[in-house]
C-alpha positions in Angstrom: 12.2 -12.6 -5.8 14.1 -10.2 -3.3 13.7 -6.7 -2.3 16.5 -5.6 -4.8 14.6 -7.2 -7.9 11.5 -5.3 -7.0 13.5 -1.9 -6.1 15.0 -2.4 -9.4 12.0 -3.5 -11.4 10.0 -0.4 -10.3 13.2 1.7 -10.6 13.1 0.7 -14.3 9.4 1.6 -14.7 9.1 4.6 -12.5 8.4 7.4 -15.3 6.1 5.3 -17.6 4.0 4.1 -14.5 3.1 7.2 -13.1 2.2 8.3 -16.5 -0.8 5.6 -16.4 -1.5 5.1 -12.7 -1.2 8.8 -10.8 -4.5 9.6 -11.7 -6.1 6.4 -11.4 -8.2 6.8 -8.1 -10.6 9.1 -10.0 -12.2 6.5 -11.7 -12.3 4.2 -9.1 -14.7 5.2 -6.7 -15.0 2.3 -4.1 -11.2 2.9 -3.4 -12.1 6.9 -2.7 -15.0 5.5 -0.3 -12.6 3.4 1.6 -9.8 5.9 1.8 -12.4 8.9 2.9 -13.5 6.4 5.3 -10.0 5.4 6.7 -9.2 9.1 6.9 -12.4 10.2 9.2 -11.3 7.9 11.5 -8.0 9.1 11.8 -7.5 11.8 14.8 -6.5 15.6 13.9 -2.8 15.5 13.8 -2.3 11.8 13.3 0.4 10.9 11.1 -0.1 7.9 8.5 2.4 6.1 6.4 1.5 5.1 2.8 3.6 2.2 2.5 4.6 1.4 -1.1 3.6 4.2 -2.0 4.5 4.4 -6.0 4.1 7.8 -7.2 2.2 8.8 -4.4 -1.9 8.9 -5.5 -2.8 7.8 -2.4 -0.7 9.9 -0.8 -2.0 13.0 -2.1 -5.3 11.7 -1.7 -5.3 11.7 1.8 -3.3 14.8 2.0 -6.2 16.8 0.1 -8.6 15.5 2.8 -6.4 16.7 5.7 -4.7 14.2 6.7 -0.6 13.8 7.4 1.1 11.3 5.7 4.5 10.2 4.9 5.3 7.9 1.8 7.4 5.0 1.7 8.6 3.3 -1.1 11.4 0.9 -1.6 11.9 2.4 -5.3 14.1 5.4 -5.1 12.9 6.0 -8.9 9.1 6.4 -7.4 10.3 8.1 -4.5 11.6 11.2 -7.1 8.4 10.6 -9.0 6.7 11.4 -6.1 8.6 14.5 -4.4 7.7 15.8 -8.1 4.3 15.4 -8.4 3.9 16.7 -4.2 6.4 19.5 -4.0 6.7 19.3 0.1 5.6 16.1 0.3 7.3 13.6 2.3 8.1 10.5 0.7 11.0 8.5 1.6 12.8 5.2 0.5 12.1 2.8 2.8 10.7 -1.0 3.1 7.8 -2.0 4.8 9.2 -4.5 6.4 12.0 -2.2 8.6 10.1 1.2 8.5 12.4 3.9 10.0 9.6 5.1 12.7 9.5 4.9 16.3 7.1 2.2 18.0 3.7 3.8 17.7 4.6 6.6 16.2 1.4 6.5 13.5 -2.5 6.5 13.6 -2.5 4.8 10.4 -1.0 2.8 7.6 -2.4 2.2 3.7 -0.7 -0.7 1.8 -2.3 0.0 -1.7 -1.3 -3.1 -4.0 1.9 -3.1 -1.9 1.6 -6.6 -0.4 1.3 -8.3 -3.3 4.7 -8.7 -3.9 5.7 -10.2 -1.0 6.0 -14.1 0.0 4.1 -15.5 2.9 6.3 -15.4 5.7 7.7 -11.6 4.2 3.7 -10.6 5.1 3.4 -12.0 8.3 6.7 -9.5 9.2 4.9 -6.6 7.0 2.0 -7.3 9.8 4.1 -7.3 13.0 5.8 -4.2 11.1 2.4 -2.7 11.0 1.5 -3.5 14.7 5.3 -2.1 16.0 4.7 1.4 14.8 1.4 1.4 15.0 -0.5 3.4 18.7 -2.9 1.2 20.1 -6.2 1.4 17.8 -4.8 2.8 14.4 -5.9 1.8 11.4 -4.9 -0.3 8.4 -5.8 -0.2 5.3 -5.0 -2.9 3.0 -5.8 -3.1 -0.8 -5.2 -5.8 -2.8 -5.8 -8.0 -6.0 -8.0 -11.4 -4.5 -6.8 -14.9 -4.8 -4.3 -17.5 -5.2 -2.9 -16.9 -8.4 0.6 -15.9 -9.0 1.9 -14.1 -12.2 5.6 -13.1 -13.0 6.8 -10.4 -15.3 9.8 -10.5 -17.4 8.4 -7.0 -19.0 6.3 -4.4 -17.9 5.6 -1.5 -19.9 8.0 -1.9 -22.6 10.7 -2.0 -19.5 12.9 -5.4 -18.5 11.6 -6.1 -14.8 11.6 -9.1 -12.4 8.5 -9.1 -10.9 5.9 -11.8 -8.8 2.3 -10.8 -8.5 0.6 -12.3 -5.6 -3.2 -12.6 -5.3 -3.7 -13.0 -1.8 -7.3 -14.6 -0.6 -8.8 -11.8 1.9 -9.0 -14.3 5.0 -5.7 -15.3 4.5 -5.2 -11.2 5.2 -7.6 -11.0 7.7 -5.3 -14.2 9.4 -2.1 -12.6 9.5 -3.1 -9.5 10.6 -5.1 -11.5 13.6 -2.3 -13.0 14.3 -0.2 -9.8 14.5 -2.5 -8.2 17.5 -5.4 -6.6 14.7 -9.0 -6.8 15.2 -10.4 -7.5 11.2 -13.3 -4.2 11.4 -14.1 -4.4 7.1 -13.5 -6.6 4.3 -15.3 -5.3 0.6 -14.5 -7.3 -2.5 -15.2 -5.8 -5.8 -14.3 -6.6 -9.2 -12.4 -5.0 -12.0 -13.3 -1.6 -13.4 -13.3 -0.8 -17.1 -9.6 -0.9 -18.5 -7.7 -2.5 -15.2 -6.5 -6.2 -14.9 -9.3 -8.4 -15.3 -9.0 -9.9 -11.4 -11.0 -9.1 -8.3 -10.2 -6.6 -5.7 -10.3 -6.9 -1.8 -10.0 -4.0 0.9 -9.5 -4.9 4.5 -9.4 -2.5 7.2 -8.2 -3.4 10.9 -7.4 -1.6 14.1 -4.4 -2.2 16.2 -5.5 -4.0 19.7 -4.0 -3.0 23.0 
């Protein structure tokens, strides 16, 4: 699976997905706890990227609690979705892989079930990605579905799609982002609430060394 099959895949399923997921945070409160967290420790004024940022519920999240942010998402269809929702928000189409920011330019970056999409070696650049724009001791936030399993879609939401699911095992995270130049300061596992996928869930939070 390349870039184009997952820009196209969420392309395709841009207006029925944020129909089910833009509200979703409010009944998930350990992913509230983690994001209030993230944002305390980010310094007045200190811009984070929301990378994959879907229809932008993160996003605004962290917007409401005071926090700048700038979304990226390599859908252009989510990218709309979200400049709707957020009148004045800025999202943009961009990959996580080649973000179009200066080195250090952020305090922070949220991947929320954004990873999970990408192969091995695609992560390890995501993390060296991370660390490049990244100032010495920002934050990451990952979120992510836990474990080895792999599931592809041929439909999603009544919509054609081409689509790998990757659950990735938390030290397997915690590794690459080691290896990238993070110090691993939180991993929480948790599983499913009532009506999501029936998998476990794992947040890690690391701080850029240096």
């Amino acid at each position: 699976m390349d870039s184009n099959s997952i820009r196209d895949s969420y392309d395709a399923v841009a207006d029925v997905y944020a129909q089910g997921f833009t509200a979703d945070l409010a009944s998930k409160p350990l992913d509230r706890a983690m994001l209030a967290a993230f944002a305390e420790q980010i310094p007045n004024e200190g811009l984070v990227a929301d990378v994959g940022c879907g229809p932008a519920q993160v996003a605004c999240f962290l917007a409401d609690l005071g926090v700048p942010v700038v979304g990226f998402d390599v859908s252009p269809g989510m990218v709309e979705v979200a400049r709707t929702r957020r009148p004045g928000l800025d999202a943009r189409v961009g990959s996580m892989l080649d973000l179009p920011l200066g080195s250090g330019e952020l305090a922070g970056v949220v991947a929320f079930y954004s990873l999970i999409h990408l192969q091995a070696e695609e992560r390890s650049s995501a993390y060296e990605e991370f660390a490049r724009v990244l100032r010495p001791g920002g934050l990451v936030l990952a979120a992510f579905h836990a474990g080895q399993e792999v599931r592809h879609l041929d439909a999603w939401l009544d919509r054609p799609v081409s689509l790998d699911f990757f659950a990735l095992r938390p030290e397997e995270v915690a590794a690459g982002l080691t290896a990238a130049g993070f110090a691993v300061e939180a991993t929480l596992t948790r599983g499913p609430y009532p009506g999501e996928a029936d998998t476990e869930r794992a947040y890690l939070l690391a701080r850029r060394l240096g």
